[in-house]
C-alpha positions as CSV (number, residue, x, y, z in Angstrom):
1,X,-115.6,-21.0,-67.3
2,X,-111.9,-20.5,-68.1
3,X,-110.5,-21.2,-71.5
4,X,-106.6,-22.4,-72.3
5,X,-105.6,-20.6,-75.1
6,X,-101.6,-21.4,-76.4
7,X,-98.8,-18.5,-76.7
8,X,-99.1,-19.4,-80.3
9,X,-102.3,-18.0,-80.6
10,X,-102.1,-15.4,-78.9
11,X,-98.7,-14.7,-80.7
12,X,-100.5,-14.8,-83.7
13,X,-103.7,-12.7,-83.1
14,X,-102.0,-10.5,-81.8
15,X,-99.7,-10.0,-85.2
16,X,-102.0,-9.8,-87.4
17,X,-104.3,-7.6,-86.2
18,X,-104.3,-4.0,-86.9
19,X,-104.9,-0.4,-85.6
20,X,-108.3,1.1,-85.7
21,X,-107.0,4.3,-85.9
22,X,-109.7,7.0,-85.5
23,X,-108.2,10.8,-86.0
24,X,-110.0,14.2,-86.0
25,X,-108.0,15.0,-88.8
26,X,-105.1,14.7,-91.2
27,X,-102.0,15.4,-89.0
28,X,-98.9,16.4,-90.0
29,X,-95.5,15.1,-90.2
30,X,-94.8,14.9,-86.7
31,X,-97.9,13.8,-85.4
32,X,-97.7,10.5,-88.1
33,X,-94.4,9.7,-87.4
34,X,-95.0,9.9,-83.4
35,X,-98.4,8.0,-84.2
36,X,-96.5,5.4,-86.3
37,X,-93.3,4.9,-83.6
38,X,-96.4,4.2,-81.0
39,X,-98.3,1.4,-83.4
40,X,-95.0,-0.3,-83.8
41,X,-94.2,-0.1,-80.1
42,X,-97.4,-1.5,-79.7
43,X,-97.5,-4.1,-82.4
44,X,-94.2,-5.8,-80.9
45,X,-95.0,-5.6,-78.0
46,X,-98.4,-7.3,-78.2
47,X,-96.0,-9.9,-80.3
48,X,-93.7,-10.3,-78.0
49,X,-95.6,-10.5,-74.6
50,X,-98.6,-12.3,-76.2
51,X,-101.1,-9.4,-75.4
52,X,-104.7,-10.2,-77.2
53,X,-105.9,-6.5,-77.1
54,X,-105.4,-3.1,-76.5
55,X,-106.5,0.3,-76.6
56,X,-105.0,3.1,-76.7
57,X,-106.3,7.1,-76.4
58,X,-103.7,9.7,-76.7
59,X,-103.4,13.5,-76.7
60,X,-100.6,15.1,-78.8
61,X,-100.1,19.0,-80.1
62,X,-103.9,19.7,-79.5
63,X,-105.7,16.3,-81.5
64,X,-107.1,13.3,-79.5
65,X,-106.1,10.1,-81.6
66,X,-107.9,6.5,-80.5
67,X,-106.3,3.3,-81.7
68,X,-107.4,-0.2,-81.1
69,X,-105.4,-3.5,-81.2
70,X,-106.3,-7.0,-81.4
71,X,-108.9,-8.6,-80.1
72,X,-111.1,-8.8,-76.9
73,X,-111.4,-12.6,-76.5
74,X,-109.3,-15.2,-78.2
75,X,-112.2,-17.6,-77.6
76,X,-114.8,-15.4,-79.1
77,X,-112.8,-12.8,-81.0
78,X,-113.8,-9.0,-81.9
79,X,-112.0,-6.2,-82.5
80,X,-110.6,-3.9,-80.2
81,X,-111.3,0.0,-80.4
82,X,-111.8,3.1,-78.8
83,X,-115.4,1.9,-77.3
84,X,-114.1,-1.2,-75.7
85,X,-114.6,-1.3,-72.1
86,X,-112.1,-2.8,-69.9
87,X,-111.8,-2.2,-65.8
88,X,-109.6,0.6,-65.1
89,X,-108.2,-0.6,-62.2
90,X,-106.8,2.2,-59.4
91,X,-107.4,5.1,-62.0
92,X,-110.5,4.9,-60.7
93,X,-109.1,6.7,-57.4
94,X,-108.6,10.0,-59.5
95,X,-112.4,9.8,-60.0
96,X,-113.0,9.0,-56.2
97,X,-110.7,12.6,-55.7
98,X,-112.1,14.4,-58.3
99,X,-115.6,13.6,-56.4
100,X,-114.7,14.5,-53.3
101,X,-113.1,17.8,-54.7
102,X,-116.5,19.2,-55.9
103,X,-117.7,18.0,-52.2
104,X,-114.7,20.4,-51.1
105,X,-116.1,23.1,-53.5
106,X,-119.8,22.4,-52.1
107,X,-118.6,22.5,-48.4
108,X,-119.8,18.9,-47.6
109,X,-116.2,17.9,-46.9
110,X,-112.9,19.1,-45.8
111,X,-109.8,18.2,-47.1
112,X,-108.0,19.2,-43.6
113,X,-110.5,17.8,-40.6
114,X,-110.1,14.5,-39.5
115,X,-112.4,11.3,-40.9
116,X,-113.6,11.2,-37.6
117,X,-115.3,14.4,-38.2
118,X,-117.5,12.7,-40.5
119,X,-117.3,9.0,-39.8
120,X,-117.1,9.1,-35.6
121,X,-116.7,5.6,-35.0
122,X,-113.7,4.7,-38.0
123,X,-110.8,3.2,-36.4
124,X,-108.2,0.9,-37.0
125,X,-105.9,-1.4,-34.8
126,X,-104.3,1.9,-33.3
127,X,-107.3,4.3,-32.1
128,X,-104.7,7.2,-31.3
129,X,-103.6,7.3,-35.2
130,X,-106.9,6.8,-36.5
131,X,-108.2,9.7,-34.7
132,X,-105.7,12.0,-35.9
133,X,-105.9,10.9,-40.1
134,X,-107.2,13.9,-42.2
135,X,-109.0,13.7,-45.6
136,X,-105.7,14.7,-47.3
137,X,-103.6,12.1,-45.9
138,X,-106.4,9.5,-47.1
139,X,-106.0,11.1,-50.6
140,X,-102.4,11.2,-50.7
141,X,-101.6,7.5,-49.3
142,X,-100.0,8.9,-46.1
143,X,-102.5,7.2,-43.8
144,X,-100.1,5.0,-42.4
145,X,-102.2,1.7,-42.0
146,X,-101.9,-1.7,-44.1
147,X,-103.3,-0.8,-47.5
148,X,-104.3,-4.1,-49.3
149,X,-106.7,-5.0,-47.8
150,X,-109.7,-6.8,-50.3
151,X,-112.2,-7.5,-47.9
152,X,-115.6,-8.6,-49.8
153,X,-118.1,-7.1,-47.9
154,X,-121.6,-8.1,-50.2
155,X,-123.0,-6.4,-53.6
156,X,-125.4,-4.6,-51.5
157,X,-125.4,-0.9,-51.0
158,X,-124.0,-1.3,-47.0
159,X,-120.5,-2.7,-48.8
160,X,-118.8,-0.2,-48.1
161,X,-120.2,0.6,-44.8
162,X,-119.5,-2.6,-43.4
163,X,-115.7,-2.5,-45.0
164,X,-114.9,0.3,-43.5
165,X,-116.0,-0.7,-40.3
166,X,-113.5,-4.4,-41.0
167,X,-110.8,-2.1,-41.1
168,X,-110.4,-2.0,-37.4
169,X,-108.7,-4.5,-37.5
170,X,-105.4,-3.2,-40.1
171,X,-102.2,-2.4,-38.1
172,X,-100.6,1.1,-38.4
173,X,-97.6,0.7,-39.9
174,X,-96.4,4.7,-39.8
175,X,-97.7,7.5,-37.9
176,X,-100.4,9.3,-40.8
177,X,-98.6,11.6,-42.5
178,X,-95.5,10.8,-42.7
179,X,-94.6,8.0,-45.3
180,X,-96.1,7.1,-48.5
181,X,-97.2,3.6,-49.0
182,X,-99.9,3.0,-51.5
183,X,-103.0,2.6,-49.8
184,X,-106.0,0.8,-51.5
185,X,-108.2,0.7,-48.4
186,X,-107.5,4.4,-47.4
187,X,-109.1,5.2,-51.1
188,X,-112.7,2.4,-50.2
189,X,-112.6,4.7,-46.6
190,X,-112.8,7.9,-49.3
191,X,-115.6,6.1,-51.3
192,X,-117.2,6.0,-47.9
193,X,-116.4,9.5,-47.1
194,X,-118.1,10.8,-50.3
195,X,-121.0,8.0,-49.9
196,X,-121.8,10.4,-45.9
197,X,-121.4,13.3,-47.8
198,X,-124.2,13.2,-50.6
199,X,-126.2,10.4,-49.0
200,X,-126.0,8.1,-51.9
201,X,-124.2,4.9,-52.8
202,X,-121.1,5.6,-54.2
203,X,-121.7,4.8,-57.7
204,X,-124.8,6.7,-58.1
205,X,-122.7,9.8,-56.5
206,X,-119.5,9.2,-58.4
207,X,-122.2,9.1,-62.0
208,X,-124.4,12.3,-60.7
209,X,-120.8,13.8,-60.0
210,X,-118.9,13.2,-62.8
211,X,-119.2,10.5,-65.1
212,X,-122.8,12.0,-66.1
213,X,-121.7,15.8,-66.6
214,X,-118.7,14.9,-68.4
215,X,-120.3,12.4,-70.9
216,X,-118.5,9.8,-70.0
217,X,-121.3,7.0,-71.7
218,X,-119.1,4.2,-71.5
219,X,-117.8,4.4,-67.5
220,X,-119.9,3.0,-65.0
221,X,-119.3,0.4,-61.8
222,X,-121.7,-2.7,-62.9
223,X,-121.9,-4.0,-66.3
224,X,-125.3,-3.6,-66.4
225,X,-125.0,-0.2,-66.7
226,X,-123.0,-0.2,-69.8
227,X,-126.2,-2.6,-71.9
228,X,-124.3,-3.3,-75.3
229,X,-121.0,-2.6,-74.5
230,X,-118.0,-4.6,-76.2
231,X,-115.7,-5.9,-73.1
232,X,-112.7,-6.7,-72.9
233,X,-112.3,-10.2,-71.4
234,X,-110.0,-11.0,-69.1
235,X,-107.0,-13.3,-70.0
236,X,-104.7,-14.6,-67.1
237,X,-101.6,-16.7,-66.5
238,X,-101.9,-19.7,-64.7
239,X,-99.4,-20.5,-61.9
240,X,-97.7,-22.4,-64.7
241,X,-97.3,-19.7,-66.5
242,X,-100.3,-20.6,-69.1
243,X,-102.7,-17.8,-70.4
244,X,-106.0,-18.7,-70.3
245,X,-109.7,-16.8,-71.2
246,X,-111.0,-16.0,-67.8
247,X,-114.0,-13.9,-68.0
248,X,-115.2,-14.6,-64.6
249,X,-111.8,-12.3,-63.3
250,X,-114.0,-8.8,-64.6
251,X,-116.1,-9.4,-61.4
252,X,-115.0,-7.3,-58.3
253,X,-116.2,-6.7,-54.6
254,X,-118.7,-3.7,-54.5
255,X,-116.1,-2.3,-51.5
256,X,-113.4,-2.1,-53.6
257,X,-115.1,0.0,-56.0
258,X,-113.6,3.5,-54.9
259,X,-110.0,1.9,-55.2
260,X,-110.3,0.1,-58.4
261,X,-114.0,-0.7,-59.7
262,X,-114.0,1.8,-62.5
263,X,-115.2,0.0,-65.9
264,X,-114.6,2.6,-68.9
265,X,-113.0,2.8,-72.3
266,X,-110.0,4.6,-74.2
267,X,-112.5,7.4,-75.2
268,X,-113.7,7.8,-72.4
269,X,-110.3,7.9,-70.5
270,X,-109.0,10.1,-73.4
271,X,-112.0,12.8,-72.2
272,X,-110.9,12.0,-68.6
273,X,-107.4,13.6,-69.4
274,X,-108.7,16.5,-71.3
275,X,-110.8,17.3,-68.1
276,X,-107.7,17.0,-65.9
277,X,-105.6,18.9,-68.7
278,X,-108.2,22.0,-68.5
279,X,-109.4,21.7,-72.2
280,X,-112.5,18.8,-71.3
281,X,-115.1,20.9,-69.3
282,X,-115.2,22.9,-66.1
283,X,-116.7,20.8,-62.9
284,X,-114.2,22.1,-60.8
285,X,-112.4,25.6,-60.3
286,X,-108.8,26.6,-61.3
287,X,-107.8,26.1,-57.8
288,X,-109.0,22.7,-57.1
289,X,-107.8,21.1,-59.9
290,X,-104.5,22.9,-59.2
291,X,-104.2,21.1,-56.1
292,X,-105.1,18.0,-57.1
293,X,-102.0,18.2,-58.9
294,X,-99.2,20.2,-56.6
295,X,-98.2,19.9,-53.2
296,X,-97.4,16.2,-52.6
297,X,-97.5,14.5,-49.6
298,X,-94.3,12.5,-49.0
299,X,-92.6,10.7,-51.5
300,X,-91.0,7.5,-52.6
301,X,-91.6,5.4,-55.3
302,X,-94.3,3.3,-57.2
303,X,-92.2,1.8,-60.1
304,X,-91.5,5.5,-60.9
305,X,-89.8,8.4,-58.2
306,X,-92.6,10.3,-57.2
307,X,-92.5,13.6,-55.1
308,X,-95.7,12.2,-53.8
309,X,-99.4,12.2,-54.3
310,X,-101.2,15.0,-55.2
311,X,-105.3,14.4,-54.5
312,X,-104.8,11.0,-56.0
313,X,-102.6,11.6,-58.6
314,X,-99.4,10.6,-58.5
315,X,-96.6,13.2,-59.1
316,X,-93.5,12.3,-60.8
317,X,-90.5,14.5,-61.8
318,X,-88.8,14.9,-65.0
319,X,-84.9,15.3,-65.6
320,X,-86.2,18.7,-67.9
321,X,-88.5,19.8,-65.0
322,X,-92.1,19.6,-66.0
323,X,-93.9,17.3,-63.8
324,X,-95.5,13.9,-64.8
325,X,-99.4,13.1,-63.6
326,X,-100.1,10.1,-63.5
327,X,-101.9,6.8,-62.6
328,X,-102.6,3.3,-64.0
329,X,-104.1,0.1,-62.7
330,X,-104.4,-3.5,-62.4
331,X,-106.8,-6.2,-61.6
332,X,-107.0,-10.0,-63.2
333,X,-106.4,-9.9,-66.4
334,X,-107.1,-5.9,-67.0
335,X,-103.7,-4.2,-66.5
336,X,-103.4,0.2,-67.8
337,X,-101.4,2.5,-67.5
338,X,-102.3,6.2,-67.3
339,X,-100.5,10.0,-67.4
340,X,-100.0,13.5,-68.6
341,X,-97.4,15.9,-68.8
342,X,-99.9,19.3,-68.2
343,X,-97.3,21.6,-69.3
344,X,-96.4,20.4,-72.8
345,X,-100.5,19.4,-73.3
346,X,-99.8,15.4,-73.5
347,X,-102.0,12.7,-72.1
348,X,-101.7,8.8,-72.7
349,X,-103.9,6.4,-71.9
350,X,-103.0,2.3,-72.6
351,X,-105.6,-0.4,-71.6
352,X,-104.6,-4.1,-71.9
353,X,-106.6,-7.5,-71.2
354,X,-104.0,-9.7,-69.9
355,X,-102.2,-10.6,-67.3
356,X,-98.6,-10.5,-69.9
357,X,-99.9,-6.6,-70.4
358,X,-97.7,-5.0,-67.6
359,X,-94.4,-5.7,-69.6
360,X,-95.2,-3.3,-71.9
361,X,-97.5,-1.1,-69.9
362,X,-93.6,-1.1,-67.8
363,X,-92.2,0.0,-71.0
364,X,-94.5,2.8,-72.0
365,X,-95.0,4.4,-68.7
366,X,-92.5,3.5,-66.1
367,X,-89.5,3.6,-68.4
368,X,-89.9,7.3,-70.3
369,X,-90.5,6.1,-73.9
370,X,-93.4,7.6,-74.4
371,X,-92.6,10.8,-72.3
372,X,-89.3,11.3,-74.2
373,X,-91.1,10.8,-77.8
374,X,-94.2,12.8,-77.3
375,X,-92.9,14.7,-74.4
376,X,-89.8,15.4,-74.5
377,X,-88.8,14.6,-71.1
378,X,-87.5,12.0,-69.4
379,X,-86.7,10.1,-66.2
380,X,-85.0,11.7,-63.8
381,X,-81.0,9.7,-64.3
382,X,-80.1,6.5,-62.8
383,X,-77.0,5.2,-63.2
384,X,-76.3,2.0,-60.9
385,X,-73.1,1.6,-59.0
386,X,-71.7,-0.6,-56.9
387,X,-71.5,-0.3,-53.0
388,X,-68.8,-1.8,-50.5
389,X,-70.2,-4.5,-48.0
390,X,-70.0,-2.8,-44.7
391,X,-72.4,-0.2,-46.4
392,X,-75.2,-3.0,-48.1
393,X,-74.8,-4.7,-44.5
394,X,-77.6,-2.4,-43.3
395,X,-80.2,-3.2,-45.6
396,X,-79.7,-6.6,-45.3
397,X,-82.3,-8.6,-43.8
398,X,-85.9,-10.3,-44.6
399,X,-88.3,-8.5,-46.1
400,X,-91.6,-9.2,-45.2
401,X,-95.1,-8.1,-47.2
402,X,-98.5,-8.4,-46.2
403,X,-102.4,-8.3,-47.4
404,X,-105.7,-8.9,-46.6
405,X,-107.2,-11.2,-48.8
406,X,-111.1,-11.1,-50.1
407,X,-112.0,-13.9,-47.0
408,X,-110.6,-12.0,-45.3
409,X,-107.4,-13.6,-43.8
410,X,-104.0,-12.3,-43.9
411,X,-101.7,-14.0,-46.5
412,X,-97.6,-12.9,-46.7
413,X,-95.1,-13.3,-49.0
414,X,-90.9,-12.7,-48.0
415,X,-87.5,-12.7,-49.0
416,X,-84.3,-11.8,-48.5
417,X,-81.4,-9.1,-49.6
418,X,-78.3,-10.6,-49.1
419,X,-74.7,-8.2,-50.7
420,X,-73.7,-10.1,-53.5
421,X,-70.4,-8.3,-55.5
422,X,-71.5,-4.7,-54.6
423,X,-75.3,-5.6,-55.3
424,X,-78.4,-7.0,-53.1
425,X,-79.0,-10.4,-53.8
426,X,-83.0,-11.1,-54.0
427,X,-82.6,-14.6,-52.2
428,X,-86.8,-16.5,-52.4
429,X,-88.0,-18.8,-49.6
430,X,-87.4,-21.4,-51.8
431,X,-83.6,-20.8,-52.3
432,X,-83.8,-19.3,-55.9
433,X,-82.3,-16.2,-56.8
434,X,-85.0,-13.1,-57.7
435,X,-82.1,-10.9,-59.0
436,X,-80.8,-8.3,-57.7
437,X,-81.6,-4.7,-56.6
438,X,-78.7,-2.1,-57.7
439,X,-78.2,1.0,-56.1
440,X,-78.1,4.4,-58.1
441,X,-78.3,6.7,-55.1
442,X,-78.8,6.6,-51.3
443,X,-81.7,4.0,-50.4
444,X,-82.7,4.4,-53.8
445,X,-82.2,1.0,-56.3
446,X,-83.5,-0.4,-59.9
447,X,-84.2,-4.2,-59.8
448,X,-82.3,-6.7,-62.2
449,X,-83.5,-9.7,-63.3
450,X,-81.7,-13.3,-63.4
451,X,-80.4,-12.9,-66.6
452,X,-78.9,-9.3,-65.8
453,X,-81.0,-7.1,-68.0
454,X,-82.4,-3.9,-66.1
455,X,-86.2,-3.1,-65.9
456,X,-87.4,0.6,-65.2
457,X,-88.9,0.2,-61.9
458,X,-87.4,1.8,-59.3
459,X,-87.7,1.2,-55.7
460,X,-86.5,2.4,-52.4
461,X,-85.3,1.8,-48.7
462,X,-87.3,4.0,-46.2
463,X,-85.5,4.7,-42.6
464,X,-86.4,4.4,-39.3
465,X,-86.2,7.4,-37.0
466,X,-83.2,6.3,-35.6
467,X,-81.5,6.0,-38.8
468,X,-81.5,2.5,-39.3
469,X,-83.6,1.1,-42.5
470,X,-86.8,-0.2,-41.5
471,X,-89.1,-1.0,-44.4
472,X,-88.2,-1.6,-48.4
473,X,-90.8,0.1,-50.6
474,X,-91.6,-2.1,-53.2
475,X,-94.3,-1.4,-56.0
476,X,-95.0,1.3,-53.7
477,X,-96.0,-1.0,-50.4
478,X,-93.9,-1.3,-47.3
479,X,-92.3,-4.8,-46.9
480,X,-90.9,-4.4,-43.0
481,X,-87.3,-5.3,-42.8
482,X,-86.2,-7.7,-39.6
483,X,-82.0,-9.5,-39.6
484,X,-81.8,-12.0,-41.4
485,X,-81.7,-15.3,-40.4
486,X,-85.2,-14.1,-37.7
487,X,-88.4,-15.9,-37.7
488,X,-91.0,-13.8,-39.0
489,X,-93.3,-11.9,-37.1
490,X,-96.2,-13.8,-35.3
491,X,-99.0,-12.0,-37.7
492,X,-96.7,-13.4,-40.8
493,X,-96.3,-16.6,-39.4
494,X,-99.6,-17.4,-39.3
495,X,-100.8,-15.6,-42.2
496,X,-101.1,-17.9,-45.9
497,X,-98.1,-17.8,-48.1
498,X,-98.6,-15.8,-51.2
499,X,-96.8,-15.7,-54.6
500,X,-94.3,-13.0,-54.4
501,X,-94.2,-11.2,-58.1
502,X,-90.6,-10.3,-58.0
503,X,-90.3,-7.5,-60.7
504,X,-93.6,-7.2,-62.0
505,X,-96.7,-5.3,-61.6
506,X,-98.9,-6.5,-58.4
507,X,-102.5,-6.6,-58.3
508,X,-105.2,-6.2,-57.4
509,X,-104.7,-2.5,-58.5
């Protein structure tokens, strides 16, 4: 059951809460005034965007700091803290590639043979690709084929098996290897992988794996394996635009679990990053956790530029050179954001429980205001110009994005980019204006909202082989680009229409 809350409300819960701030120690001057810019941040924004709770775990000049804000249920209110559980979302794919990383170590799997070498009869719509996928391209979102896909396969322990085996029927969209396009279903195929591997569900492996050794109490799949746990409940907007209490939105498809299923809390996350950083236990070796974090696969953008994925984490440059790992994640009503800066010892982690949490999740880790304060780097410069007509003329065209929904059945969403004064015009089905994407370098754009302001995603054009641009990668999917004015391909024809979330953060994941 659903509850209607107002903005009020939430407006005012939201104010006058505080911070359970829990500290090793006193800190000094820095570390309070950093700590203090980051509870105001966190405080307005919460204000502003009508957030009812979050938590935050953060890593700064050798402390761990957990802060909680707000409260987990407007209709049933307590406190946020550093124990509250909320669903990760897709940082649980850093656990699914940290678990197949101590497979790697045990010999079980290898990140360079194909997944046919362990799963013979996988395929997708193009057999000739899907022989040829490796492990790595799996792990690093080069896989090629359609990526949302949400197929609800049962609760069973055959979920997974029997997703993997829907997936024949996902179109390749680039040969493996070669493109980056985020790539939900690539990361249930790695939950399979690992499932082969130890001969266990995938829950019970990713626990005896990980979760168990590193102490992570409060991170499990099911509920039911967290008994007295605070959640967070799930708040989400209406198509009106009206937040409501929706706890029935925690509950996710067992398949999905390797992409997005992880249920944990800001401590627990906080310990997740001191793992990654080298200072939270030893369950891998030097070298394996190295290359979870180096040598990208091909790169792009997901709100951010990225030089690519490492094993599962995304890789993002700095302007001052020391490279940004990172993730996040988003399901209904439970939106985070995730990174660390490994060189300068820094880790973040923010979890919200609403659907208005992206804004400021956007703010905190896709625009560099938390790199640049506890950091000291920033974003790699942007600085939009306009271009002449003849050159927006070839990225004109409708845009075209597709999914797999839980039934299921293929839903679409498009638009078009029409020039506009130098700029491309985000024109809906409906006729409305989106706003506009503005170049700062070749194939490379920030959007713009209506009213003109800029946000700090970032998205770009990808090219064809002859040249010509073929796809727009947006919130780091592939919308296929066809002249404007066409009818849209057959599949998208007959596919449901979907809301298209023009400048926010998409979910599931």
């Amino acid at each position: 059951m659903s509850t209607s809350v107002s903005r009020r409300t939430v407006l005012a819960t939201a104010a006058a809460t505080g911070a359970a701030i829990l500290a090793p120690a006193p800190a000094g001057a820095t570390t309070r005034s950093a700590l203090a810019d980051l509870e105001a941040k966190i405080k307005e924004g919460m204000a502003r965007y009508g957030i009812p709770g979050v938590a935050v775990g953060l890593h700064y000049r050798g402390r761990d700091h957990l802060l909680g804000y707000g409260v987990t249920d407007l209709a049933d209110p307590h406190p946020v803290d550093g124990d509250t559980v909320f669903r990760v979302g897709s940082t649980s794919k850093t656990f699914t590639g940290t678990a197949i990383m101590r497979l790697v170590e045990r010999g079980k799997l290898d990140l360079n043979r194909t997944v046919r070498s362990y799963l013979p009869d996988f395929r997708t719509s193009d057999a000739a690709a899907s022989a040829r996928v490796t492990v790595r391209q799996v792990l690093q979102h080069s896989a090629g084929w359609l990526g949302d896909f949400f197929l609800d396969t049962g609760a069973d322990e055959g979920a997974l098996a029997r997703y993997v085996s829907g997936m024949s029927q996902l179109p390749q969209l680039t040969a493996p290897g070669t493109t980056f396009a985020y790539n939900n279903a690539a990361l249930s195929l790695a939950g399979r992988l690992i499932e082969v591997a130890t001969g266990r569900p995938y829950e019970h492996a990713v626990r005896t794996l990980l979760t168990d050794p590193l102490g992570l109490d409060s991170s499990a799949f099911f509920l039911a394996d967290l008994p007295g746990a605070r959640v967070a409940t799930p708040h989400t907007l209406t198509p009106a635009g009206e937040l409501i209490v929706d706890p029935a939105a925690f509950a996710m498809p067992r398949s999905l679990h390797p992409a997005g299923g992880l249920i944990s809390s800001a401590r627990d996350q906080l310990r997740w990053a001191r793992f990654h950083l080298g200072t939270g236990g030893r369950l891998l070796s030097s070298r394996s956790m190295r290359l979870m974090q180096s040598h990208p696969g091909p790169g792009g953008t997901l709100f951010v530029e990225l030089d690519g994925v490492g094993v599962t984490w995304m890789l993002r440059p700095t302007a001052e050179g020391p490279r940004v790992v990172q993730h996040g994640g988003d399901w209904a009503g439970q939106h985070s954001g995730f990174l660390m800066v490994p060189e300068r010892g820094f880790a973040i982690t923010v979890l919200t429980n609403s659907d208005t949490g992206p804004v400021l999740l956007g703010e905190l880790f896709a625009d560099d205001w938390a790199l640049s304060r506890f950091a000291g780097v920033h974003n790699l410069p942007a600085e939009p110009r306009l271009l002449p007509g003849d050159e927006l003329a070839g990225y004109a065209g409708r845009y075209v994005i597709e999914q797999i929904g839980l039934d299921g059945q293929p839903v679409s969403a498009s638009f078009e980019l029409v020039p506009d004064a130098g700029r491309l015009l985000i024109r809906l089905d409906d006729g409305t204006a989106g706003g506009w994407l503005v170049f700062y370098r070749r194939d490379y754009v920030l959007e713009m909202a209506p009213d003109g302001s800029y946000g700090p995603t970032r998205d770009n054009f990808v090219r064809n082989a002859d040249g010509s641009v073929g796809w727009l990668r947006l919130s780091g999917r592939l919308l296929r680009r066809t002249p404007l004015g066409s009818t849209p391909p057959a599949a998208a024809r007959s596919a449901r229409p979907m809301r298209f979330p023009v400048s926010t953060l998409p979910y599931p994941f």
